[in-house]
Kinemage of the C-alpha trace (Angstrom):
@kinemage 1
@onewidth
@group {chain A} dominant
@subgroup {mainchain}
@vectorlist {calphas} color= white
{ca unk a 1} P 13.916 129.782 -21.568
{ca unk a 2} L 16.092 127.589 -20.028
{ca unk a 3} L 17.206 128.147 -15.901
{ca unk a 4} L 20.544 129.266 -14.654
{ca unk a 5} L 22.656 126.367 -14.600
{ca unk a 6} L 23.576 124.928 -10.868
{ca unk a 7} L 27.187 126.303 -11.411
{ca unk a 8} L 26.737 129.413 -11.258
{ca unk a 9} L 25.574 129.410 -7.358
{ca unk a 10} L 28.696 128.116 -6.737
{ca unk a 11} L 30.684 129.876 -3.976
{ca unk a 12} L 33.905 129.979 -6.110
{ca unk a 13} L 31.997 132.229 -8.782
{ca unk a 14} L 31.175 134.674 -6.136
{ca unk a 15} L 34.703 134.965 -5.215
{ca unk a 16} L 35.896 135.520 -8.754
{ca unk a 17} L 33.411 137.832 -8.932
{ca unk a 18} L 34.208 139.688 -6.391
{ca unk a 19} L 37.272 142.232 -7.488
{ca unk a 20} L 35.989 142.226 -10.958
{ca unk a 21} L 34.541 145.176 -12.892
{ca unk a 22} L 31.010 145.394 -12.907
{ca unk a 23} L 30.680 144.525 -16.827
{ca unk a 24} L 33.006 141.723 -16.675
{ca unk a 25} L 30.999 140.479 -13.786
{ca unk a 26} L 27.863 140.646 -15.418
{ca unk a 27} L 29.571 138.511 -18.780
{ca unk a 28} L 31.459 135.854 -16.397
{ca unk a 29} L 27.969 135.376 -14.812
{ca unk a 30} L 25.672 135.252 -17.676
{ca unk a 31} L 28.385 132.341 -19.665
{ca unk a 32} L 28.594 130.796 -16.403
{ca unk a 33} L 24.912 130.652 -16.190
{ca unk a 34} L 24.973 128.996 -19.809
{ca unk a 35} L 22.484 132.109 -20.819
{ca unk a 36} L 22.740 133.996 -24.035
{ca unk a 37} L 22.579 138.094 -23.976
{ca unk a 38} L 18.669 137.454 -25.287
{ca unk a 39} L 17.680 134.705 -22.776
{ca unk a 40} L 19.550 137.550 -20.350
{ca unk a 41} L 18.042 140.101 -21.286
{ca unk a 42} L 14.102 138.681 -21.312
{ca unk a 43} L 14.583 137.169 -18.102
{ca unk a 44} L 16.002 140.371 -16.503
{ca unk a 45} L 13.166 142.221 -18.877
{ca unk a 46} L 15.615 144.478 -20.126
{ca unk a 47} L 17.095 144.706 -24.126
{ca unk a 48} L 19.613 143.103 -25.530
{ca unk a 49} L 21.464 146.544 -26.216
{ca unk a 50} L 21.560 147.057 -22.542
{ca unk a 51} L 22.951 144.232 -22.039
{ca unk a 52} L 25.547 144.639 -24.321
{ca unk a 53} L 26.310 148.036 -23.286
{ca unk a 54} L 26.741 146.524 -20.062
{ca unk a 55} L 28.875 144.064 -20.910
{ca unk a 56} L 31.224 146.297 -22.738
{ca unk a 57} L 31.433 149.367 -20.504
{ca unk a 58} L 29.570 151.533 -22.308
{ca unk a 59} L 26.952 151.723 -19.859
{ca unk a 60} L 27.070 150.707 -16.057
{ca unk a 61} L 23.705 150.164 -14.412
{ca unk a 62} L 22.588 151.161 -11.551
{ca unk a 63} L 22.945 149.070 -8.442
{ca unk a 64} L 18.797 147.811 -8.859
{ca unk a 65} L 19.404 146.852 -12.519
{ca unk a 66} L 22.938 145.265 -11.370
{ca unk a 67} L 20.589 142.902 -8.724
{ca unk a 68} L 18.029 141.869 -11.225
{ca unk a 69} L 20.606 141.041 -13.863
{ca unk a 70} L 23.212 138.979 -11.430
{ca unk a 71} L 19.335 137.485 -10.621
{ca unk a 72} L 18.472 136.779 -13.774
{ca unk a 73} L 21.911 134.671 -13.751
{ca unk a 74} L 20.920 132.762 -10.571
{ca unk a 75} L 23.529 135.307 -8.287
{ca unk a 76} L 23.032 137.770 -5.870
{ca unk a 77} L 25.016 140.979 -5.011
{ca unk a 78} L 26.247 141.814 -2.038
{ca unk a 79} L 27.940 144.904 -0.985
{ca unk a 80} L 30.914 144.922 1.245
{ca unk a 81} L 32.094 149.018 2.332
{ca unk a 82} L 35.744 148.791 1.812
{ca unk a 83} L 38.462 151.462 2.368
{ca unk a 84} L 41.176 152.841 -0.475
């Protein structure tokens, strides 16, 4: 398995990462990373079907599973309170 490539700790990911959707997030960041969904989904010890799911919508994880994903990727998550 191959590490996260050093791109994707780049502050100008975070920020387009930012106002994004969670599942879009989670795709920018694993292509950015230069990870397939498998390589994804063994390092974050999940399934590929999760992942997927993720990555389409069809499922949104959990704010734990959202952290060891984006960390799987080389990211973090932070979590800013914001008013609408």
């Amino acid at each position: 398995m191959s590490a996260p490539s050093p791109e994707a700790n780049n502050n100008d990911a975070i920020a387009v990462l930012s106002d994004t959707p969670i599942a879009e997030a989670l795709r920018q960041a694993r292509e950015k990373a230069g990870l397939s969904v498998s390589m994804m989904a063994r390092s974050a010890q999940t399934s590929r079907a999760a992942i997927h799911a993720y990555e389409t919508g069809a499922r949104e994880p959990n704010v734990t599973t959202a952290l060891r994903l984006l960390q799987a990727c080389g990211y973090t998550m932070g979590i800013i309170p914001d008013r609408r």
